[in-house]
C-alpha positions in Angstrom: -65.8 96.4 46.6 -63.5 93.5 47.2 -60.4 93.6 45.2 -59.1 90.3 43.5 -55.6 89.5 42.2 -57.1 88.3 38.8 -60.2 86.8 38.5 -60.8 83.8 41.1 -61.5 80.6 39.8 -64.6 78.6 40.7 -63.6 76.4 43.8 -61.5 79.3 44.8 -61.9 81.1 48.4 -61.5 84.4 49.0 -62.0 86.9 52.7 -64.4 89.3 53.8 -64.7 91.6 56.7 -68.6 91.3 58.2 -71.0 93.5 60.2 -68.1 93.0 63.2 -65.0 93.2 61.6 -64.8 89.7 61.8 -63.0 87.8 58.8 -65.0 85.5 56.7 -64.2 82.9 54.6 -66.0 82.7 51.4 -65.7 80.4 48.5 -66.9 80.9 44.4 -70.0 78.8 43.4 -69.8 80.0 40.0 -70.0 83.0 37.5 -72.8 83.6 35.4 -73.8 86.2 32.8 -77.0 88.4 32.9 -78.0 91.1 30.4 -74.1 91.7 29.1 -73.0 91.8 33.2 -71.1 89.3 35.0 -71.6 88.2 38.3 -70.2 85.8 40.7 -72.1 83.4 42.9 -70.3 82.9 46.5 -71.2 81.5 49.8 -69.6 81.6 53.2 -67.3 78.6 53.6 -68.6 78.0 57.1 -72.5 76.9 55.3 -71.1 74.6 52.6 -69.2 72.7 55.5 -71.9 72.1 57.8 -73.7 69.3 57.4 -76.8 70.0 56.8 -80.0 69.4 55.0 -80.6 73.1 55.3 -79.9 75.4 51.7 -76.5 77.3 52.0 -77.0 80.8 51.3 -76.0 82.2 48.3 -74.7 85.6 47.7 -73.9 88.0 44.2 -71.5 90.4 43.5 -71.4 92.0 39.9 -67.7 91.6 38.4 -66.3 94.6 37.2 -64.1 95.3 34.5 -60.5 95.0 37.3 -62.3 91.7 38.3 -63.0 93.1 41.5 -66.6 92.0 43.1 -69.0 94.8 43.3 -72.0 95.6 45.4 -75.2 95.1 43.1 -76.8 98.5 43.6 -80.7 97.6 43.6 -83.4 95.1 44.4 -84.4 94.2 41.1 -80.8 93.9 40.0 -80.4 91.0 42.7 -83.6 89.6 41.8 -82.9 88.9 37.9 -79.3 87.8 38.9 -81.0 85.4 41.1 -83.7 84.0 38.9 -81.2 83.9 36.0 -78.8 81.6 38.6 -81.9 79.7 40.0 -82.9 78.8 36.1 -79.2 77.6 35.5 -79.4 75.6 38.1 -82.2 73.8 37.3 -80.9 73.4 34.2 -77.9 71.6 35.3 -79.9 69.8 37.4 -82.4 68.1 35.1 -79.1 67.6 32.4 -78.0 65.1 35.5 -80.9 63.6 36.3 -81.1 62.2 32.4 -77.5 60.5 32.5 
């Protein structure tokens, strides 16, 4: 669990101990709602500043009612979070490509 002063705006970057103990820099994509639950998109600062043509990886944690990012505890939990975030973004997408 990752413990937030408030609920982090999108844009907003937060830090995370990895695998090594190492700290990592990661920044909110974006929150979105599935079945009742929020969740948070995020993605290591480190991938949305290299430039590349390459997809950055994306990464869910549920929001709990502190605001404090939580593990998702199954599989199919992180596959409907990430079809229901894959669908919005289409979404978006196509909305801009009409303008």
């Amino acid at each position: 669990m990752l413990q937030n002063e408030g609920k982090l705006d999108i844009g907003n970057t937060f830090k995370v101990l990895d695998e090594n103990d190492q700290e990592q820099e990661m920044k909110v994509l974006g929150y979105l709602t599935v079945e009742d639950t929020e969740y948070v998109a995020v993605s290591f600062i480190e991938d949305i500043q290299e430039d590349s043509e390459e997809e950055i990886g994306i990464f869910f944690f549920r929001v709990d009612d502190d605001n404090n990012f939580v593990m998702m505890e199954s599989e199919e939990e992180f596959e409907n979070v990430s079809a229901a975030y894959i669908k919005l973004e289409k979404n978006n997408f196509t909305k801009q490509k009409k303008r």
